[in-house]
C-alpha positions in Angstrom: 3.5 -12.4 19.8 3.4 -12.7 23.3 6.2 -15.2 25.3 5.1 -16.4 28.1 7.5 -18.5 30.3 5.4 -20.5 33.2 6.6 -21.9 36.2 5.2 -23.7 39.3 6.8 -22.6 42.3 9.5 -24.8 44.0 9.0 -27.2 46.7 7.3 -26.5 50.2 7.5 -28.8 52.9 3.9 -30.2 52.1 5.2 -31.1 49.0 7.8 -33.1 50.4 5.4 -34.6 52.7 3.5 -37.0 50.4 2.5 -34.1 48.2 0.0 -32.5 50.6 -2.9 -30.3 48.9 -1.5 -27.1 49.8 -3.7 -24.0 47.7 -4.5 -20.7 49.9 -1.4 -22.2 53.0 1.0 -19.6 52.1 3.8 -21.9 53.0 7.6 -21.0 52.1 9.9 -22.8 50.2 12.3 -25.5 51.3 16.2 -25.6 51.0 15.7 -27.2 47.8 12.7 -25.4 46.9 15.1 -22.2 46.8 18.0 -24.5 44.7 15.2 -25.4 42.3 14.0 -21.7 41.6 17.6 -21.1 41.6 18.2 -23.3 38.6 15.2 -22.4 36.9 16.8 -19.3 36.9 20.2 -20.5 35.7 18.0 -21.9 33.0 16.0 -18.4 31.8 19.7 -16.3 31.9 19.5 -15.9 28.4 16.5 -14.9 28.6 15.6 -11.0 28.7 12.0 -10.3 30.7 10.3 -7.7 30.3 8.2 -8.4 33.3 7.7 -10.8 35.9 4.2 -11.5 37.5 3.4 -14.2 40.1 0.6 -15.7 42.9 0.7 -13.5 45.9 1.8 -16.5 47.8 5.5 -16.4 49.3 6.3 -19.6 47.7 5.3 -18.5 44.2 6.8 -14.5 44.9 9.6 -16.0 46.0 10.4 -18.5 43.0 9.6 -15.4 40.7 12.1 -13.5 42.7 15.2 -16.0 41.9 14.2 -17.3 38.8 13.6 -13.5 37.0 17.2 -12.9 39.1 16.2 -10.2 41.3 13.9 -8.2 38.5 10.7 -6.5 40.3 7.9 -9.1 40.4 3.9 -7.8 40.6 1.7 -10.4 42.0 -1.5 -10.9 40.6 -4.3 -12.0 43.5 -6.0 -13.9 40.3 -2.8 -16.2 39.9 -2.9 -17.9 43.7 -3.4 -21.5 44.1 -7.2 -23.4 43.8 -9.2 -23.5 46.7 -9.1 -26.8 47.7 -11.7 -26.6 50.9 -11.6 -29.8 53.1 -8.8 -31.3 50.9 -6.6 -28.6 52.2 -3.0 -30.0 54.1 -4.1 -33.8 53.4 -2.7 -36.0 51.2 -5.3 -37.6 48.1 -5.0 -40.8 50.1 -6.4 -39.2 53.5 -9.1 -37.2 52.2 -10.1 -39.9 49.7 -10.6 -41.9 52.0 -12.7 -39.9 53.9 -15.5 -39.2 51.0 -14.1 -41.2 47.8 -17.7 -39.8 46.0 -16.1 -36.3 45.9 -13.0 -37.3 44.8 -15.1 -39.4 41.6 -17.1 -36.1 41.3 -14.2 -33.5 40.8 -12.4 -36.3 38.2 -14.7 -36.6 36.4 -16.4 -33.3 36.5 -14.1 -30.6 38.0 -15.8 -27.5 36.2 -19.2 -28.3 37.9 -17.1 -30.0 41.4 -16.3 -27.9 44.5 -12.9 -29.3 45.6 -13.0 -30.1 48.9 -16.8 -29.9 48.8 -16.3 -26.2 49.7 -13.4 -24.8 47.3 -13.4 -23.6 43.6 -14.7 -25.1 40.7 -12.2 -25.6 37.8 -14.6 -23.2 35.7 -14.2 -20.7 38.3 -10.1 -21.0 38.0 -10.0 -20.9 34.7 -12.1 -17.9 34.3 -9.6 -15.8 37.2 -6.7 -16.9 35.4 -7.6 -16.3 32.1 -8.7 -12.8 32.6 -5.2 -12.4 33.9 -3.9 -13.5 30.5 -6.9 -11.3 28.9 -5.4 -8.2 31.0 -2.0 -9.4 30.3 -2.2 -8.8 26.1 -4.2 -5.5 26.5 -1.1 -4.1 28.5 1.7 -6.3 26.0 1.2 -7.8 22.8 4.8 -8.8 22.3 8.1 -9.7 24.8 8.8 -11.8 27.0 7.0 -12.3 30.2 7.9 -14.6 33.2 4.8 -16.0 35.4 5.1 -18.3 38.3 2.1 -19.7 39.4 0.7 -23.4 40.6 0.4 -26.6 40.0 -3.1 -26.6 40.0 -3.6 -23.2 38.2 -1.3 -23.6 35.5 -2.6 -27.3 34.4 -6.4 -26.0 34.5 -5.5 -22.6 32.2 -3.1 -24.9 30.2 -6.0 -28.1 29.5 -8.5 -24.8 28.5 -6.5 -23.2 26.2 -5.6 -26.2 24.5 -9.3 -27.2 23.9 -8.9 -30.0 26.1 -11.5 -31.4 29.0 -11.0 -29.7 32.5 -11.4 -33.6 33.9 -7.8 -34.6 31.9 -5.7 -31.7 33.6 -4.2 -33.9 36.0 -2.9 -35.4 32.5 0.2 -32.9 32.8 3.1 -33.1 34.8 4.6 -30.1 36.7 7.7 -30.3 38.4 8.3 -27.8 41.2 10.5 -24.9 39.3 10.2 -26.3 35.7 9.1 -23.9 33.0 7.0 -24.1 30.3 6.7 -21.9 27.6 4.0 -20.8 25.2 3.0 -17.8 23.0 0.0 -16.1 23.3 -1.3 -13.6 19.8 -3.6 -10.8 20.2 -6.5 -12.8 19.9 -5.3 -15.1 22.8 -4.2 -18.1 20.6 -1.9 -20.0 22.6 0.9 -22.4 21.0 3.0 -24.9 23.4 6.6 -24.7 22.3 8.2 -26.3 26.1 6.2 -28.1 28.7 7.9 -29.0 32.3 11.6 -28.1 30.9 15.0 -26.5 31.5 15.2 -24.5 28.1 
């Protein structure tokens, strides 16, 4: 049995700006941002990895980096953020208000919906990330692997292999740094045992 320990990265300044959309912006972390990913850390200590992947983007490398305490991190181009085309650096209340139809569209049909009219499709996310997990358990079918990703990412792969709807991802909470933990079998049976926690 595969442990998988999943974090979103910790804060950037878009989201401490109204919680811009920030997907392929490969912005850093804030002050806190590096406290949270700090703590997150302070939280996994007991925890031995044997291997720490993350998003290519600095703020989820660098999150890996603090949380796994200094351990090697490989990043994994298939982990980075959703495309999020015209929504990118604006707030949900800015770009709804600049085409509320699309908006309606990708809530109620993300897997079909280009976000940002031009972006990825939740199907197309899920597929990426999941072949990441596929690749994952044909390298490791046991341990304990850390994986820092998105908040995007990680509610879409999480609502999938659930067997929920891609429209009821933005059901989850993420906090910036928080893990969540789930097992993964060799047939790629998932089971939830920590959502948005401290361990």
């Amino acid at each position: 049995m595969l442990n998988v320990y999943l974090l979103r990265h910790g804060e950037t300044a878009w989201n401490a700006d109204g919680n811009r959309y920030c997907g392929r912006t490969d912005l850093k972390l804030t002050e806190k941002g590096v406290s949270q990913a700090l703590q997150a850390g302070g939280s996994l200590k007991g925890i031995v990895f044997d291997a720490a992947y993350s998003s290519p983007l600095k703020r989820a490398y660098d999150t890996a980096v603090m949380a796994g305490g200094g351990m090697e991190v490989h990043t994994d181009a298939r982990l980075i953020e959703l495309d999020f085309g015209a929504w990118e650096g604006k707030t949900k209340e800015e770009f709804i208000s600049e085409n509320e139809a699309l908006w309606a569209s990708w809530n109620s049909s993300p897997e079909t919906t280009r976000a940002g009219g031009t972006g990825e499709t939740a199907a197309e996310v899920v597929r990426r990330v999941d072949d990441f997990y596929r690749d994952l358990l044909k390298s490791r079918t046991s341990g304990n692997v850390l994986v820092v990703g998105h908040n995007g990412i990680n509610r879409l792969y999480l609502s999938f292999k659930l067997g929920m709807p891609l429209s009821h991802y933005r059901r989850f909470f993420l906090d910036n740094a928080r893990v969540s933990w789930f097992t993964l079998d060799t047939a790629g049976e998932i089971v939830l045992k920590c959502l948005n926690g401290t361990l």
